[in-house]
PyMOL CGO cylinders between C-alpha atoms (Angstrom):
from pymol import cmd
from pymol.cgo import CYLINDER

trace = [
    CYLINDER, 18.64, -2.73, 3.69, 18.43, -0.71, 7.54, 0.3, 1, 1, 1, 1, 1, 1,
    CYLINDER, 18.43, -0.71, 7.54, 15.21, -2.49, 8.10, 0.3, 1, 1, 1, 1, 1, 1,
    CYLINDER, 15.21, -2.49, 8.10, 16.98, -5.93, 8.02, 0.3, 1, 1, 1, 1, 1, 1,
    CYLINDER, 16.98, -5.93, 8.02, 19.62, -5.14, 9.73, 0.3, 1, 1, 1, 1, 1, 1,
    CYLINDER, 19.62, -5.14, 9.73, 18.24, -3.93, 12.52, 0.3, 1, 1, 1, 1, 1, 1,
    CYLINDER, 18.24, -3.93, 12.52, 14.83, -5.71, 12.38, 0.3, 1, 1, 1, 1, 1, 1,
    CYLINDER, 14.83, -5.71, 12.38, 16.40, -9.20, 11.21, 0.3, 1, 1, 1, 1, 1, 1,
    CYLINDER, 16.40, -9.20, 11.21, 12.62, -10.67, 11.67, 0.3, 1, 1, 1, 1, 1, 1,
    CYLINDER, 12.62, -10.67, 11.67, 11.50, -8.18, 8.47, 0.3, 1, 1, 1, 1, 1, 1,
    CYLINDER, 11.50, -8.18, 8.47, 9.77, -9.22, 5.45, 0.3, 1, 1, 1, 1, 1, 1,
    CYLINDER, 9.77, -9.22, 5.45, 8.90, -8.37, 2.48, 0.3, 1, 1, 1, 1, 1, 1,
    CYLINDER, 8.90, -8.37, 2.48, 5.81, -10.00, 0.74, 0.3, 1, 1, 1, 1, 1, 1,
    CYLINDER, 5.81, -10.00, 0.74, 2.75, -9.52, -1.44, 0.3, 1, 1, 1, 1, 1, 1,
    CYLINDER, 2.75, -9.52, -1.44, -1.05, -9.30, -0.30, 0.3, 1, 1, 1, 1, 1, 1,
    CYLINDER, -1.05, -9.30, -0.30, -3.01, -12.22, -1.70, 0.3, 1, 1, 1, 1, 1, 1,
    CYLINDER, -3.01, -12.22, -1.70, -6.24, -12.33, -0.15, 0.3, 1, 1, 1, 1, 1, 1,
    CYLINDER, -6.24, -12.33, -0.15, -8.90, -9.13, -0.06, 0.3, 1, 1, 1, 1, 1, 1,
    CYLINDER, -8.90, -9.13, -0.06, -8.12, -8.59, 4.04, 0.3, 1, 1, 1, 1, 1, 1,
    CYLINDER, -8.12, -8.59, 4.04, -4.86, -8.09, 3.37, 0.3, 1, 1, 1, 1, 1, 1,
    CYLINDER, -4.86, -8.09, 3.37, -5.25, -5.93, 0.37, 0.3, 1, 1, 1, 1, 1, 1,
    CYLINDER, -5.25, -5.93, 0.37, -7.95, -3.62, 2.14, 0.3, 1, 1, 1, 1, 1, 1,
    CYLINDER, -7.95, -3.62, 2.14, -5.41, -3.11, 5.16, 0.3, 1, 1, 1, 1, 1, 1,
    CYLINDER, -5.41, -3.11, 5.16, -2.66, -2.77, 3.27, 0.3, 1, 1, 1, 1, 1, 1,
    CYLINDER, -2.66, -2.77, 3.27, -4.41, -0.23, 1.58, 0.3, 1, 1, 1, 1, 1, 1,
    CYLINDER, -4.41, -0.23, 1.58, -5.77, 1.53, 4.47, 0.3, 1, 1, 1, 1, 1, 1,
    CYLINDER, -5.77, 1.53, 4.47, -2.13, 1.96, 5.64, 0.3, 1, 1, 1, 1, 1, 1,
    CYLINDER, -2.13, 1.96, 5.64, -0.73, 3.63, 2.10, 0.3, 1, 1, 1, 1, 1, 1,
    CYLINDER, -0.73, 3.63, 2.10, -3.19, 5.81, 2.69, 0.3, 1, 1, 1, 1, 1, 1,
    CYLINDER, -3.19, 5.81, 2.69, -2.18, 6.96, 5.81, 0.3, 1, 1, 1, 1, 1, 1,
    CYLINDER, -2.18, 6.96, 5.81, 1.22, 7.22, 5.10, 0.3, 1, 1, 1, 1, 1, 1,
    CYLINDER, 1.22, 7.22, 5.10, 0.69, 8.72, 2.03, 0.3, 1, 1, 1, 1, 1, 1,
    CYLINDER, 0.69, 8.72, 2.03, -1.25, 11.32, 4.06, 0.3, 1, 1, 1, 1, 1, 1,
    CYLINDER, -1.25, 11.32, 4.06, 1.29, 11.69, 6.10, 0.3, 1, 1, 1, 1, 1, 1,
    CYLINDER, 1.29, 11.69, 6.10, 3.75, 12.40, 3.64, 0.3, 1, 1, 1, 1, 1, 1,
    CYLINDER, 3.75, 12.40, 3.64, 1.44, 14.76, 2.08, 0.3, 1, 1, 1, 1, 1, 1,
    CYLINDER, 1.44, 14.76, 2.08, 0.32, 16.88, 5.01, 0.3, 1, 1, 1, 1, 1, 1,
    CYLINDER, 0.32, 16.88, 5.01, 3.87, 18.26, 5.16, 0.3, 1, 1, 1, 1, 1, 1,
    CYLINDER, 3.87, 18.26, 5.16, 4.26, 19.53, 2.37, 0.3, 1, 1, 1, 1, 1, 1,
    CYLINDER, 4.26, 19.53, 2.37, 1.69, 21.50, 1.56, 0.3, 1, 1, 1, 1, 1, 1,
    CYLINDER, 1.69, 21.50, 1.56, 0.29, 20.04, -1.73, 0.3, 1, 1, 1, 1, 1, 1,
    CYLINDER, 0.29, 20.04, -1.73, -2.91, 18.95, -2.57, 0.3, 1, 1, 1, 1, 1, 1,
    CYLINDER, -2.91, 18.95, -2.57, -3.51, 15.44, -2.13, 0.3, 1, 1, 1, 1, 1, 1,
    CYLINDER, -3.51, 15.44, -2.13, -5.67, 13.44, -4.48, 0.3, 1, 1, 1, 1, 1, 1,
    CYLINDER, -5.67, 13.44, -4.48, -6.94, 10.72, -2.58, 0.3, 1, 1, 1, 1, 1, 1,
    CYLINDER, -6.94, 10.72, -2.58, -8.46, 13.18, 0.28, 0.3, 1, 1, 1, 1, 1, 1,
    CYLINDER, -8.46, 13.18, 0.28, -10.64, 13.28, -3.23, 0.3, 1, 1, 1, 1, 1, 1,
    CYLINDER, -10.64, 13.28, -3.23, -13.63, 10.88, -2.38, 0.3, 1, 1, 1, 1, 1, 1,
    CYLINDER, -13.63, 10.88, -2.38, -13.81, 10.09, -6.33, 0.3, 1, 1, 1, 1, 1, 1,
    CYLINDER, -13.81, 10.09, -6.33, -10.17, 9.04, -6.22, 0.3, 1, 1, 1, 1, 1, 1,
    CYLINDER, -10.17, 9.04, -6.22, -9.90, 7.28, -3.11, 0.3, 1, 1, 1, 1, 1, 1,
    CYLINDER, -9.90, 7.28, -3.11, -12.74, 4.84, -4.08, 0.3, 1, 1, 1, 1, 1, 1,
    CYLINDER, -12.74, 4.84, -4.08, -11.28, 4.53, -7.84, 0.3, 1, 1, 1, 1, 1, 1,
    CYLINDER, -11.28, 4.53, -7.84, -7.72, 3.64, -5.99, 0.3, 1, 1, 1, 1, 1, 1,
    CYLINDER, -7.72, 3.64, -5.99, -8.93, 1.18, -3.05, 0.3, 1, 1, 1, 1, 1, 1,
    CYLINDER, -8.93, 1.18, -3.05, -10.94, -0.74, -5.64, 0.3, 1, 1, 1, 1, 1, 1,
    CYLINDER, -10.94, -0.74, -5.64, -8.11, -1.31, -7.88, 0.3, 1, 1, 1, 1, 1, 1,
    CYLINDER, -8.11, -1.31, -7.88, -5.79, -1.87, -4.91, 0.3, 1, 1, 1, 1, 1, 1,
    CYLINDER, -5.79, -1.87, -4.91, -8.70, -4.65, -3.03, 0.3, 1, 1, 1, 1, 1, 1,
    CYLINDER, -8.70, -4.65, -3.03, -10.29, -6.03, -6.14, 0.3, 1, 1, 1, 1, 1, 1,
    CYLINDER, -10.29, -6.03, -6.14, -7.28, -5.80, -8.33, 0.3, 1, 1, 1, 1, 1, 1,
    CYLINDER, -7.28, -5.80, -8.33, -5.09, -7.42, -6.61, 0.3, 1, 1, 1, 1, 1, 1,
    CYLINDER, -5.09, -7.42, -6.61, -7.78, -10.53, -6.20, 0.3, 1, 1, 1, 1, 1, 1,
    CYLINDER, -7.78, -10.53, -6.20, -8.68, -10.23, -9.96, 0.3, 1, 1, 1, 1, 1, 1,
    CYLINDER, -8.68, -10.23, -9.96, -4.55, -9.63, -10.72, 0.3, 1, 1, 1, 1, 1, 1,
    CYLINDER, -4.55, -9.63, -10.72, -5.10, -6.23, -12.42, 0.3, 1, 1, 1, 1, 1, 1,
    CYLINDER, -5.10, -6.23, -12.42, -2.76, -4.83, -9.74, 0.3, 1, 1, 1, 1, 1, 1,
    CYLINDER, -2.76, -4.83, -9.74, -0.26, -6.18, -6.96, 0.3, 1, 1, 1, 1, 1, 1,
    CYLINDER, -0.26, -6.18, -6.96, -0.04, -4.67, -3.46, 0.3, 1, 1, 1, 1, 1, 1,
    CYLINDER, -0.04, -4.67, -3.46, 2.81, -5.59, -1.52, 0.3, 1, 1, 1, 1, 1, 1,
    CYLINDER, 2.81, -5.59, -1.52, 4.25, -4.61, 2.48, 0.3, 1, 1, 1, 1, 1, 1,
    CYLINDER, 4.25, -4.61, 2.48, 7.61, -4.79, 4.00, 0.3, 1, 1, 1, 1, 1, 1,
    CYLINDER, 7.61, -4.79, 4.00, 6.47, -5.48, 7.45, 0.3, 1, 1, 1, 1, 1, 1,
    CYLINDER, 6.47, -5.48, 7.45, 9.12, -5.12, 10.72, 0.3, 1, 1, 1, 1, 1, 1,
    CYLINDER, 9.12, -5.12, 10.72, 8.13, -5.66, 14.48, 0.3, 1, 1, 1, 1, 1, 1,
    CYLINDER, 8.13, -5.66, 14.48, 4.69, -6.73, 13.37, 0.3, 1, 1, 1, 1, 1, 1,
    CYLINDER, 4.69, -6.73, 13.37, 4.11, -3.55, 11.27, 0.3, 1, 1, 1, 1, 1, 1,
    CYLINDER, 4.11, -3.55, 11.27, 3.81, -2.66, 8.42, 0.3, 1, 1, 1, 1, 1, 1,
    CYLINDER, 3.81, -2.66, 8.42, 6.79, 0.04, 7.87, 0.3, 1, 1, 1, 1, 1, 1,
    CYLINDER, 6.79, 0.04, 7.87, 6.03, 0.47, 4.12, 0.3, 1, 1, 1, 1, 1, 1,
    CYLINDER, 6.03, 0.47, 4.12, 3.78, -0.38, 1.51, 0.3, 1, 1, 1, 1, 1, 1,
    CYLINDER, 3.78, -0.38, 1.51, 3.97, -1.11, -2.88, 0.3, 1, 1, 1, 1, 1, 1,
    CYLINDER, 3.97, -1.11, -2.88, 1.19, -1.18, -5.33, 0.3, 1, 1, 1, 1, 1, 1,
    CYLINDER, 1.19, -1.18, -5.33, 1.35, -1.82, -8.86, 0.3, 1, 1, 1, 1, 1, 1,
    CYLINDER, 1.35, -1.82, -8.86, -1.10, -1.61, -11.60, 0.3, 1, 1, 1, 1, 1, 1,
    CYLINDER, -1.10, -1.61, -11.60, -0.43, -5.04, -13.82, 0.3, 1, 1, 1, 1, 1, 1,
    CYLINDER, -0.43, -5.04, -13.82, -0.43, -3.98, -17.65, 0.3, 1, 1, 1, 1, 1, 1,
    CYLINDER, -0.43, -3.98, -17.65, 0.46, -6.10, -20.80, 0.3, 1, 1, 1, 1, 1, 1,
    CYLINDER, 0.46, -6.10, -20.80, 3.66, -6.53, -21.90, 0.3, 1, 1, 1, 1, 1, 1,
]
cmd.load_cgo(trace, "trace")
């Protein structure tokens, strides 16, 4: 709720094409790196295996709808990112 009120131009929305799946993907990573390097842990995706099992269900899925991959973007970045595998109900 911050982001919107100081950032009234915010939005929240989901990826739909590949492009914006791949860069939205490229930035959880970093953040998620981010988040990670502070803490000590081990981090899966600095895994090769993992990272490429990830980014393809984050890129493809979200084109095939096995997965959705949203931002909330403010002052033209993207301040936080979502993604969801898509399983039956």
């Amino acid at each position: 709720l911050r982001i919107w009120q100081r950032i009234p131009e915010a939005r929240f929305r989901q990826c739909v094409s590949q492009d914006e799946a791949a860069h939205a993907y490229a930035t959880l990573e970093e953040q998620q790196a981010r988040r990670h390097a502070g803490k000590g842990k081990d981090y899966v995706l600095n895994d090769v295996a993992y990272r490429a099992f990830y980014e393809r269900i984050a890129v493809d899925g979200c084109h095939c709808g096995l997965a959705r991959l949203f931002v909330l973007e403010a002052g033209g970045e993207v301040a936080a990112t979502l993604l969801g595998i898509v399983g039956e109900d």
